[in-house]
N, C-alpha and C positions, 0 to 999 in steps of 0.2 A: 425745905421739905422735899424727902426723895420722891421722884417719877419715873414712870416708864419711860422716861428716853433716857434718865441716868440707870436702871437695871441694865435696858440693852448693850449702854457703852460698859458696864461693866461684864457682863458676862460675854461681851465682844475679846473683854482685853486679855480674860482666859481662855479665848478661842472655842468659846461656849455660845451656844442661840438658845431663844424663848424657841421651843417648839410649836405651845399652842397653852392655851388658858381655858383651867374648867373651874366649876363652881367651887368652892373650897368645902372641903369633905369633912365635918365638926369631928369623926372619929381621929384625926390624922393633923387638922390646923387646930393654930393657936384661937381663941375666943378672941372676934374681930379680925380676923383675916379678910380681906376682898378680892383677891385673885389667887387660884392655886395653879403657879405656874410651872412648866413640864419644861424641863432644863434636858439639852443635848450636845454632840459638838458640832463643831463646824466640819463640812467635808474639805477633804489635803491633807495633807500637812502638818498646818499650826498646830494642832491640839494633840498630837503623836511627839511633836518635837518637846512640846512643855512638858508634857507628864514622862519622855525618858530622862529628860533634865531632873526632873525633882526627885526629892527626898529620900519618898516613896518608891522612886520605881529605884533608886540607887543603893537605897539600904539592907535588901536584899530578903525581907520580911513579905508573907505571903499577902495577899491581896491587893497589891498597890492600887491598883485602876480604883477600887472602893473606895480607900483611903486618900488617896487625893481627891477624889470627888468628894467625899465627908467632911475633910480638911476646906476645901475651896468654897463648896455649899454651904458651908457652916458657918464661913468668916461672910458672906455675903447675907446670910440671913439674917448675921447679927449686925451688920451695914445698915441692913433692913430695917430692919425690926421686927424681923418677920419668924418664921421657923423653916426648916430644911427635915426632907422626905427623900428615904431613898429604899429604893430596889430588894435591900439588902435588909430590912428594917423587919421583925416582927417577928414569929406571930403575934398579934393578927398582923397580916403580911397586908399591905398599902395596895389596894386596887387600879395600880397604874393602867393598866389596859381599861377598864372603865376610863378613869378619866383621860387618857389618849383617845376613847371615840366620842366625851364629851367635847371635847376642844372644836369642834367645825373641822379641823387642818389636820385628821386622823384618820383614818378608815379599817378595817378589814382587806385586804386585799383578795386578788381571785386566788390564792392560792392560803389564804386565811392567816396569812401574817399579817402585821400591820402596816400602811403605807402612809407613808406622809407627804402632801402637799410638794413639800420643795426636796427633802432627803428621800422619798422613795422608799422601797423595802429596806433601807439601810438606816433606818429610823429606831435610835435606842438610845433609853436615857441615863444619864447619871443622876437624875432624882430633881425633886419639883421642891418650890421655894413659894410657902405660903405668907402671903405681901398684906401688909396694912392697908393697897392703895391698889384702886383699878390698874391692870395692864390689858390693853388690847391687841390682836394681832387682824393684819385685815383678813377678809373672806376670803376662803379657797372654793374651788371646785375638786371634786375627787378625780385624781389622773388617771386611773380606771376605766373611766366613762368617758375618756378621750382617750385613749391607750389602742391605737391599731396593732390586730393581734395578738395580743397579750402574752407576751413571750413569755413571762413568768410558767407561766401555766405547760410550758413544754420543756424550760433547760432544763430541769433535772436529768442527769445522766442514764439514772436507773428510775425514774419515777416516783423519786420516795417523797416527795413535794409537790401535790398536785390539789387541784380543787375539790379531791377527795379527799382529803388530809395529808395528815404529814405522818411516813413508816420510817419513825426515828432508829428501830433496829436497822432498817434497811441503808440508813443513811452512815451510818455507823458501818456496818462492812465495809459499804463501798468505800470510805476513807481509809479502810485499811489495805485496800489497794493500790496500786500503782497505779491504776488511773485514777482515783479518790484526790492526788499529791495536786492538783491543782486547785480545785477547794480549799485545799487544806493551806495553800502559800497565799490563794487571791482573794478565798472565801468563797461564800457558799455562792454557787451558779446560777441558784435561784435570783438572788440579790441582788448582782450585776448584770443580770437580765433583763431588770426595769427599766426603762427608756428614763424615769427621772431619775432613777439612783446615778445613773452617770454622774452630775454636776455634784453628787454628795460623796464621791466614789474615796475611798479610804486607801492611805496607802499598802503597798503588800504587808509592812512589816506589821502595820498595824490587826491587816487580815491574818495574818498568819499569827497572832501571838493571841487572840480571840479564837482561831480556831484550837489552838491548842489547849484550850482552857474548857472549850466545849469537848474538844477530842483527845484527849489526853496520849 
């Protein structure tokens, strides 16, 4: 019988983490689901090198990042026994942001993105795998509330990402400047500002081909 520590080793072995576990959502899991678990990658590396390896990212067809995650979510669900949710799904579009602050290991952050436990502002998912079988993650506390001076809250260059929202036109010029060019190679400034996103920190090429998708 499958368990949470065979999900882990597997979505280890695609360089994928449980993020956190919410209640299973009956618009969205299969009838008998027991955990709806929020699938992300790993920070480095590994998970940038496998998806420019495959298929997807070589084939030359639009969406790949989707499509590998569809493909890999998919063959795991059905590992499972479970069903696979993703991002990209609907309408009705899958309430991931609900269940990212169901999970315990989720927040809101000070600057209203979301922050997670061990990845930080750089917390996004490839889509959640609703499981026949408990999976547990342990208890977090939010970094937040131990976060001396909350740097988030002041890299924005031009202020378009503050605890007062977010001026997406504004964010959007600024990349189209020469000073924007760094964002736009290491990503958003916001994000590598979190004191935990460090340890989840993404490599450039990967920041840079996420920004492009955002910034065309």
């Amino acid at each position: 019988m499958a368990s949470a520590s065979d999900l882990h080793a597997a979505l280890a072995a695609e360089a994928l983490v449980a993020l956190g576990t919410a209640p299973p959502d009956p618009a969205f899991c299969p009838a008998g689901s027991r955990a709806l678990v929020l699938v992300g990658t790993r920070g480095g590396s590994a998970w940038w090198d496998r998806l420019t390896a495959s298929a997807e990212w070589r084939d030359g067809a639009p969406d790949p990042v989707d499509r590998w995650s569809k493909r890999i979510l998919g063959a795991l669900a059905r590992r499972f026994a479970g069903g696979a949710v993703f991002p990209s799904d609907g309408p009705p579009w899958p309430p991931f942001q609900r269940w990212a602050r169901e999970t315990g290991r989720i927040w809101q952050s000070p600057v209203q993105l979301l922050v997670h436990a061990e990845a930080g502002l750089w917390v996004a998912f490839r889509g959640a795998l609703a499981l026949p079988f408990a999976v547990s993650l342990p208890a977090a506390e939010k970094p937040c509330d131990r976060c001396v001076g909350r740097p988030c809250q002041t890299a924005c260059p031009v202020g378009a990402l503050t605890s007062d929202g977010y001026n997406l036109p504004e964010c959007h010029a600024f990349l189209d400047t020469l000073a924007g060019a760094e964002c736009l190679s290491l990503g958003c400034a916001v994000r590598r500002a979190c004191p935990v996103s460090q340890s989840h920190a993404r490599v450039p090429a990967q920041s840079s081909y996420h920004m492009s998708r955002f910034h065309p």
